[in-house]
mmCIF file of the N, C-alpha and C atoms, coordinates in Angstrom:
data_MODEL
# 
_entry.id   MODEL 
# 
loop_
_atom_site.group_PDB 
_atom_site.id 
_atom_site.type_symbol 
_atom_site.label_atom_id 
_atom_site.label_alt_id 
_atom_site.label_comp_id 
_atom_site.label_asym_id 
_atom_site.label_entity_id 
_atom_site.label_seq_id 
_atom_site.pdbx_PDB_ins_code 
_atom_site.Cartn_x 
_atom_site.Cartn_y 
_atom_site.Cartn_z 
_atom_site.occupancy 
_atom_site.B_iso_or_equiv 
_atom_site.pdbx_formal_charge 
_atom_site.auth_seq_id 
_atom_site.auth_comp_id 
_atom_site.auth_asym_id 
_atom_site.auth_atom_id 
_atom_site.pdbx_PDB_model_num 
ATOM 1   N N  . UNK A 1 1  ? 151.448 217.309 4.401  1.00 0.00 ? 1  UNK A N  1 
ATOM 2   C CA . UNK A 1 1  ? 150.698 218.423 4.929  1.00 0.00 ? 1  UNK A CA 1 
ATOM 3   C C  . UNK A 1 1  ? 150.178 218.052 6.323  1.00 0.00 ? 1  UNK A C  1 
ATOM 4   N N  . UNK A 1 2  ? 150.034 218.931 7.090  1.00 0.00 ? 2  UNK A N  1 
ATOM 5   C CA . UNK A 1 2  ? 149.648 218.682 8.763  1.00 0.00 ? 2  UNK A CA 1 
ATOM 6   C C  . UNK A 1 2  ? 148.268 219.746 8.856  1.00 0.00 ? 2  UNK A C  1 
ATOM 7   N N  . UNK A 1 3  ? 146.807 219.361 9.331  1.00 0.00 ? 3  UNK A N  1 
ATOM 8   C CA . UNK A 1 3  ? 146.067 219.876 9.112  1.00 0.00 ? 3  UNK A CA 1 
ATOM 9   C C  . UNK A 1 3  ? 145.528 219.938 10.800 1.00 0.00 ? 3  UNK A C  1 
ATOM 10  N N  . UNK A 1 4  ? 145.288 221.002 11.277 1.00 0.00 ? 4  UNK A N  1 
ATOM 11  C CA . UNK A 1 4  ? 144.944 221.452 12.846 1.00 0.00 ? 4  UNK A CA 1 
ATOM 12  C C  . UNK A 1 4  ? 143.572 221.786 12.522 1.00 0.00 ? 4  UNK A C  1 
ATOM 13  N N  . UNK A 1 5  ? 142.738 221.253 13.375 1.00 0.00 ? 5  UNK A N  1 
ATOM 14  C CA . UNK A 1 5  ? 141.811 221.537 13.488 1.00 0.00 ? 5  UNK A CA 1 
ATOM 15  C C  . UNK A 1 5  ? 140.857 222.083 14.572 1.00 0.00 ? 5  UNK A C  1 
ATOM 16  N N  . UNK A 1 6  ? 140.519 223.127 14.925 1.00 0.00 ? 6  UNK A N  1 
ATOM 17  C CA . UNK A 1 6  ? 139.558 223.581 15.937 1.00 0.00 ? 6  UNK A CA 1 
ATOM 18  C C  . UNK A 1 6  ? 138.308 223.269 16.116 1.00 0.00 ? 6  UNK A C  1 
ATOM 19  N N  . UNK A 1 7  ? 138.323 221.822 17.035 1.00 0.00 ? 7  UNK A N  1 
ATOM 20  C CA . UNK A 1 7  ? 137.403 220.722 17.095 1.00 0.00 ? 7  UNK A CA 1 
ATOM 21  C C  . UNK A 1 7  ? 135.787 221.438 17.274 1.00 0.00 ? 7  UNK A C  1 
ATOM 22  N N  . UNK A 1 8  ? 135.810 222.685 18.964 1.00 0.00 ? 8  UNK A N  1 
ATOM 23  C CA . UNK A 1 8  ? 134.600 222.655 18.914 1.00 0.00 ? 8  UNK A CA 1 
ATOM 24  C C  . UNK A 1 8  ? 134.010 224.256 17.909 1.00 0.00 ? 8  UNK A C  1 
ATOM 25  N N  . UNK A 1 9  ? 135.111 224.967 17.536 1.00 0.00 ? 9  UNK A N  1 
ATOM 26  C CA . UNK A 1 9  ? 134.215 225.808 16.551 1.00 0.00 ? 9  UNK A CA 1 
ATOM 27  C C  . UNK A 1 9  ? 134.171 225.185 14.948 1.00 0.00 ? 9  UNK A C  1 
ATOM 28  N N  . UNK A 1 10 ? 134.547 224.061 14.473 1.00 0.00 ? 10 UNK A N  1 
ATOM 29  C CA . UNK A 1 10 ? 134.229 223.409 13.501 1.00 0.00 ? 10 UNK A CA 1 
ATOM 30  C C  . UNK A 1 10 ? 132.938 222.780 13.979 1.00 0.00 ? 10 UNK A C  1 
ATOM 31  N N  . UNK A 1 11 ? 132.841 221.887 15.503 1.00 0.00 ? 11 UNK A N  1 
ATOM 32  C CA . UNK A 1 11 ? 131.435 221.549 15.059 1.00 0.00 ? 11 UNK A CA 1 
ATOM 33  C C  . UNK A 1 11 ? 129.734 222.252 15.118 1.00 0.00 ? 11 UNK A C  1 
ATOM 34  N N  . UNK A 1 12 ? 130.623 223.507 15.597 1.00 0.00 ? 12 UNK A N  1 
ATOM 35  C CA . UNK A 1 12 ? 129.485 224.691 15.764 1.00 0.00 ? 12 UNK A CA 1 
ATOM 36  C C  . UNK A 1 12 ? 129.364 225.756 14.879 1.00 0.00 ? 12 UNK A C  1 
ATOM 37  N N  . UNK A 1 13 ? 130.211 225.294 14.023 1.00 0.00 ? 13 UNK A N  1 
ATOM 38  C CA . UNK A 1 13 ? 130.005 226.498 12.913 1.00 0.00 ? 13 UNK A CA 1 
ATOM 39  C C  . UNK A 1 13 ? 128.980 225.116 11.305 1.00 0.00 ? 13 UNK A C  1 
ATOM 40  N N  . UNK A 1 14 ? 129.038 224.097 11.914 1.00 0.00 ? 14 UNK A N  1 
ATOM 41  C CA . UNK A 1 14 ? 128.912 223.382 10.756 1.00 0.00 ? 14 UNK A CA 1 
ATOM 42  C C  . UNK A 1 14 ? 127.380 222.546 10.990 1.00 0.00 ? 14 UNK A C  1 
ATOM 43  N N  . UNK A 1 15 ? 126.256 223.004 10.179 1.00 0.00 ? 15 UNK A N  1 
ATOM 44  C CA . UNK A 1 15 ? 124.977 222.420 10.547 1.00 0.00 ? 15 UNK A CA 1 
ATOM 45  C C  . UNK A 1 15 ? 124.997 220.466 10.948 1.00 0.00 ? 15 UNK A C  1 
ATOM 46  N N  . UNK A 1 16 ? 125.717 220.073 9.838  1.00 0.00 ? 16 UNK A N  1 
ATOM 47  C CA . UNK A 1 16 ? 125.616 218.505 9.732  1.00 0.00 ? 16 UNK A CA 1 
ATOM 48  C C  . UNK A 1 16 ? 126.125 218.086 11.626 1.00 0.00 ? 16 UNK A C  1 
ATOM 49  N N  . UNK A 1 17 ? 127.261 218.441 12.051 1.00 0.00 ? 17 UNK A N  1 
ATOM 50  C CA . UNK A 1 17 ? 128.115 218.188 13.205 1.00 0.00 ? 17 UNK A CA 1 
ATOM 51  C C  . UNK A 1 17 ? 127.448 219.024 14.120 1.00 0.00 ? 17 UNK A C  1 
ATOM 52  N N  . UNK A 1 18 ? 126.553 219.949 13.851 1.00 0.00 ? 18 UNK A N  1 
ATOM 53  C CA . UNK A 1 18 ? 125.583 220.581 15.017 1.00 0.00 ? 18 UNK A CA 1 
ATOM 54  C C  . UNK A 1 18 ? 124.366 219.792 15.641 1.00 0.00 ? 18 UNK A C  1 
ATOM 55  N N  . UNK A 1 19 ? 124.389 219.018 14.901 1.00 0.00 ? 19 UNK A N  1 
ATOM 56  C CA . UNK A 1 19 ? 122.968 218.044 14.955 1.00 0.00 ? 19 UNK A CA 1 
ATOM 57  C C  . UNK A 1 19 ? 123.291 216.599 15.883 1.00 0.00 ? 19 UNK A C  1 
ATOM 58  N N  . UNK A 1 20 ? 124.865 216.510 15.732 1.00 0.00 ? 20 UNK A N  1 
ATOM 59  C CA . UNK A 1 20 ? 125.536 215.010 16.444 1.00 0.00 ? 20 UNK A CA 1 
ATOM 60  C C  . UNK A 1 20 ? 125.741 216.111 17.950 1.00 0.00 ? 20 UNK A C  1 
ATOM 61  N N  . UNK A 1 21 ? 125.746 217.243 17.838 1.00 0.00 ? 21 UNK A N  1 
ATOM 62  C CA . UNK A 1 21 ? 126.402 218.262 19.716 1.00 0.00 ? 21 UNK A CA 1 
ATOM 63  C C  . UNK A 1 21 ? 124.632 218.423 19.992 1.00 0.00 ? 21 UNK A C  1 
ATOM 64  N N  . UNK A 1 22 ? 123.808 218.281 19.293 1.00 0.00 ? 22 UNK A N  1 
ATOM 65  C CA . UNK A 1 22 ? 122.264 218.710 20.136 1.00 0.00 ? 22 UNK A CA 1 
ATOM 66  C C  . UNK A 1 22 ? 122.052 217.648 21.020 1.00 0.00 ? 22 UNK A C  1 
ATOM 67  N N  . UNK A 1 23 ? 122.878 216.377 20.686 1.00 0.00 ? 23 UNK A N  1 
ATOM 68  C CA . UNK A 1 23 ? 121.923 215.587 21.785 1.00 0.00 ? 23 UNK A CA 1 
ATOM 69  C C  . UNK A 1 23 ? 123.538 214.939 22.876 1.00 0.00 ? 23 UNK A C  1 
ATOM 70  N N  . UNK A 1 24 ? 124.473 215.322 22.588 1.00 0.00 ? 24 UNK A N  1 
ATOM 71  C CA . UNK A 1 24 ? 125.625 215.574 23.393 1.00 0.00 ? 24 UNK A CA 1 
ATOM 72  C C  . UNK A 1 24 ? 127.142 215.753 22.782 1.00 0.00 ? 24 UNK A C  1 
ATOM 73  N N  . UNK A 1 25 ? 127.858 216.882 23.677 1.00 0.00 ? 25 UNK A N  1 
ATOM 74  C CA . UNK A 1 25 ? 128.752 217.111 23.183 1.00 0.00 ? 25 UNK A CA 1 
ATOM 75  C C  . UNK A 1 25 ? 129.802 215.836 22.719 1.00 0.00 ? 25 UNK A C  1 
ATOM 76  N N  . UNK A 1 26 ? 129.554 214.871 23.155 1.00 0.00 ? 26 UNK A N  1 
ATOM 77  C CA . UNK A 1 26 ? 130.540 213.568 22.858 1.00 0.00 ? 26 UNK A CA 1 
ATOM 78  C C  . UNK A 1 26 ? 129.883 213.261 21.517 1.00 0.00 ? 26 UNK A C  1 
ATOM 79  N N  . UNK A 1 27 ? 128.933 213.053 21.689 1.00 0.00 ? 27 UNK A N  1 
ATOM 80  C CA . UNK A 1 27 ? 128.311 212.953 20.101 1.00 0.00 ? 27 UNK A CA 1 
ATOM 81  C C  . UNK A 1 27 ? 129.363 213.432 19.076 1.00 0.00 ? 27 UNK A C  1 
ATOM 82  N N  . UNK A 1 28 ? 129.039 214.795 19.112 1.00 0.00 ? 28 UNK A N  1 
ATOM 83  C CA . UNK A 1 28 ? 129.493 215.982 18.264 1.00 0.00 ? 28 UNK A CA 1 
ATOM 84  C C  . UNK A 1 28 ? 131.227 215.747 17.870 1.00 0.00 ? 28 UNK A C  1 
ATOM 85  N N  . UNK A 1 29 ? 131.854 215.366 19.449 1.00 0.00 ? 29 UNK A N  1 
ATOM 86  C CA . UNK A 1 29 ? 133.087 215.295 19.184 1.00 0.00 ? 29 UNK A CA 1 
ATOM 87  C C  . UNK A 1 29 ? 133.579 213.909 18.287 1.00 0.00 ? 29 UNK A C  1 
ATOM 88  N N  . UNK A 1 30 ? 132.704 212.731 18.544 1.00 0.00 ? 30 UNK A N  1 
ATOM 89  C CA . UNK A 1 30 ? 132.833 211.492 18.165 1.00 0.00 ? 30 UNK A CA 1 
ATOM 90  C C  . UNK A 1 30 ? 132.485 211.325 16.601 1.00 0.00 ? 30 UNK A C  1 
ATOM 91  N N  . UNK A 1 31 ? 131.512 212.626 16.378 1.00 0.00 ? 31 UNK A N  1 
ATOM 92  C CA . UNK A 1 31 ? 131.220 212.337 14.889 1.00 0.00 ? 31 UNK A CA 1 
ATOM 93  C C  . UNK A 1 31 ? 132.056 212.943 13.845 1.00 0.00 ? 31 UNK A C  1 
ATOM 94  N N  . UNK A 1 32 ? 132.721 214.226 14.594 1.00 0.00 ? 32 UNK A N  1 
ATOM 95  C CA . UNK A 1 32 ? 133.916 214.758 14.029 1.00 0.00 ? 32 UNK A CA 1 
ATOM 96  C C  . UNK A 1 32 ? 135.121 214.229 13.875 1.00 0.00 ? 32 UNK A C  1 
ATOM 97  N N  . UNK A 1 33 ? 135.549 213.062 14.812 1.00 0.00 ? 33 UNK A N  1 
ATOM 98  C CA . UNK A 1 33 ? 136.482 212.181 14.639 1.00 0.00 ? 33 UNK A CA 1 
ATOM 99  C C  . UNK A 1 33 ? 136.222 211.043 13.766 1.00 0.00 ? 33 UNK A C  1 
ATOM 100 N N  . UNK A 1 34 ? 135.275 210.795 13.826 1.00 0.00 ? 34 UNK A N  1 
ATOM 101 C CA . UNK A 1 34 ? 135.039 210.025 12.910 1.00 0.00 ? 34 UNK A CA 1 
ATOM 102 C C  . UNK A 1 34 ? 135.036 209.953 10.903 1.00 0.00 ? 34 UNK A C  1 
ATOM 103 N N  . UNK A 1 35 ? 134.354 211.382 11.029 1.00 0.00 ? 35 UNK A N  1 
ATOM 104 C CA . UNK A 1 35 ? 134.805 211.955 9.591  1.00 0.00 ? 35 UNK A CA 1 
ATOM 105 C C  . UNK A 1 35 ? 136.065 212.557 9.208  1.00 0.00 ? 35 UNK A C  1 
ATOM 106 N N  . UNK A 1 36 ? 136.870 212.872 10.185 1.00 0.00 ? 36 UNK A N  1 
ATOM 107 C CA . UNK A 1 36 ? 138.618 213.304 9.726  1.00 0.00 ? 36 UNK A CA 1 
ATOM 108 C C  . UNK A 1 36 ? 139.001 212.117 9.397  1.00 0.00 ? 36 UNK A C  1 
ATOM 109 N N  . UNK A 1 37 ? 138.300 210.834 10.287 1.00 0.00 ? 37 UNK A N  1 
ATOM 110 C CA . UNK A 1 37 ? 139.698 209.462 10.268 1.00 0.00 ? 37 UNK A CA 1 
ATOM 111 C C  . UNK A 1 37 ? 139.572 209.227 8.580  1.00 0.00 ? 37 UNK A C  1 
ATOM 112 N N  . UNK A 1 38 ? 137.777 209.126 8.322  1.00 0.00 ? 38 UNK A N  1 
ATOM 113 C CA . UNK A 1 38 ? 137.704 209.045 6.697  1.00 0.00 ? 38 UNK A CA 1 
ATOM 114 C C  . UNK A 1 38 ? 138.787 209.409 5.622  1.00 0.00 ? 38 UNK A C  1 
ATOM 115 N N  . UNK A 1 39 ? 138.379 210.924 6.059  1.00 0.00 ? 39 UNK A N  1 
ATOM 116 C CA . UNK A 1 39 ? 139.610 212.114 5.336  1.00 0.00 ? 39 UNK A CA 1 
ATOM 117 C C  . UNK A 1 39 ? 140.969 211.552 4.831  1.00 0.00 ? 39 UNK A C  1 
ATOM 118 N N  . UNK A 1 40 ? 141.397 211.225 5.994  1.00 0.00 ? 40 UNK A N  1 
ATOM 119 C CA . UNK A 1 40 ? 142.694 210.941 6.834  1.00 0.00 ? 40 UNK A CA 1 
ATOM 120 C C  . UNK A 1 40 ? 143.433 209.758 5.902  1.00 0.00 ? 40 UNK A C  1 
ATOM 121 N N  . UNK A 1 41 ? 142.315 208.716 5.760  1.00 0.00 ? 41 UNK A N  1 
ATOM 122 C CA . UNK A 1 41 ? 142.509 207.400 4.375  1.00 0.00 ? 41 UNK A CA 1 
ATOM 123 C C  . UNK A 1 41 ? 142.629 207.541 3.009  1.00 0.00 ? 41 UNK A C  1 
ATOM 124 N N  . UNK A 1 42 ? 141.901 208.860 2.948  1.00 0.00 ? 42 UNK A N  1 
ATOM 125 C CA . UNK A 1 42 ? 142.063 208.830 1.282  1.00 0.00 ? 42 UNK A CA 1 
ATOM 126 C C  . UNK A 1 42 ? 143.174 209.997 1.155  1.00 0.00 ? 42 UNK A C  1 
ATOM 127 N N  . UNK A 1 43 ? 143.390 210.680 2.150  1.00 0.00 ? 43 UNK A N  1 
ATOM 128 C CA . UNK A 1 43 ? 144.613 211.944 1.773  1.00 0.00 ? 43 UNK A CA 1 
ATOM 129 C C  . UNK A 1 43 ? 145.735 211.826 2.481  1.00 0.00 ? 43 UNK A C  1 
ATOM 130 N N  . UNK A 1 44 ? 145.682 210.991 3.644  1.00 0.00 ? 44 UNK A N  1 
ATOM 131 C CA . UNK A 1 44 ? 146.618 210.522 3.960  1.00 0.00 ? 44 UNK A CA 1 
ATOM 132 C C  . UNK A 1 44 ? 147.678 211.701 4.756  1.00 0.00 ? 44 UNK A C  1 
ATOM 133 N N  . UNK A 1 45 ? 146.972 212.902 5.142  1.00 0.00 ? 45 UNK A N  1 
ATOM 134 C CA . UNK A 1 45 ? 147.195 213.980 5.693  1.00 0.00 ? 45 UNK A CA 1 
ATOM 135 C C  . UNK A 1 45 ? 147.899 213.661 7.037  1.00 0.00 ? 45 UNK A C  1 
ATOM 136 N N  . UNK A 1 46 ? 148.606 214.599 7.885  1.00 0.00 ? 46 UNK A N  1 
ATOM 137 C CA . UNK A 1 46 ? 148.479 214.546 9.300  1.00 0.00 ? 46 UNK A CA 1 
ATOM 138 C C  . UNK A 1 46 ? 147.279 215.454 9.541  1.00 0.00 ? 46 UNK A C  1 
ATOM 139 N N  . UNK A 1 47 ? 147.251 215.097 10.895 1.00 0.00 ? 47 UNK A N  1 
ATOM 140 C CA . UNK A 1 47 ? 145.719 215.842 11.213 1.00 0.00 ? 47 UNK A CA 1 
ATOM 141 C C  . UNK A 1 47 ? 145.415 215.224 12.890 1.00 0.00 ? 47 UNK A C  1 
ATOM 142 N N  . UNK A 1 48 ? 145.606 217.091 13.438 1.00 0.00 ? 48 UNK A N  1 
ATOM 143 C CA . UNK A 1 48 ? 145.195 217.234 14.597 1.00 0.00 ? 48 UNK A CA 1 
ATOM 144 C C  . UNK A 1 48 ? 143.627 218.087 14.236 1.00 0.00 ? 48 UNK A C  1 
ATOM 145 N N  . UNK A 1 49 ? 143.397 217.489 16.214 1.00 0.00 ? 49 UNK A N  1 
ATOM 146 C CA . UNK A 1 49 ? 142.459 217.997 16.005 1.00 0.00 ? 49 UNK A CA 1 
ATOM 147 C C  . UNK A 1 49 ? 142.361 218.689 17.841 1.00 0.00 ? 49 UNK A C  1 
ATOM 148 N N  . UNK A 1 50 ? 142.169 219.964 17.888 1.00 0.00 ? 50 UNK A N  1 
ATOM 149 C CA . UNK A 1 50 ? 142.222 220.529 19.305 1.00 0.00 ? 50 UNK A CA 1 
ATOM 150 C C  . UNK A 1 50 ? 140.934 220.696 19.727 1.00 0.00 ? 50 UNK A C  1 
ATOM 151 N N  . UNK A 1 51 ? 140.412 219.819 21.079 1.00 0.00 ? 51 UNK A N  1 
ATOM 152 C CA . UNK A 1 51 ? 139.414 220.719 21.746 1.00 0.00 ? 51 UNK A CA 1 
ATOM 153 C C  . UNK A 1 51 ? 139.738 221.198 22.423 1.00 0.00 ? 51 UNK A C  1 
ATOM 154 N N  . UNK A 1 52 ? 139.383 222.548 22.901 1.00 0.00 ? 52 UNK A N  1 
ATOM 155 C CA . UNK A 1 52 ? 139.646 223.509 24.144 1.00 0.00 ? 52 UNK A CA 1 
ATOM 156 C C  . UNK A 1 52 ? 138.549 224.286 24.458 1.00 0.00 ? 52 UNK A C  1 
# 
């Protein structure tokens, strides 16, 4: 399975990942990468992830 992800309305639609973009957007983006890579180990998915 290949899973796309729409980096910055996932982290603005999502309270937990809204809280890592209040104090900068790298935050936000870094904490979202960080929880796919998790994902990514136990499901073993492909998985993009787009900011635009």
């Amino acid at each position: 399975m290949h899973i796309i992800i729409d980096g910055y309305n996932l982290i603005r639609q999502s309270d937990s990942l809204g809280r890592f973009e209040s104090f900068s957007l790298q935050s936000g983006r870094n904490e979202l990468i960080r929880r796919t890579s998790l994902y990514k180990k136990s499901r073993r998915h492909r998985i993009t992830i787009v900011f635009d």
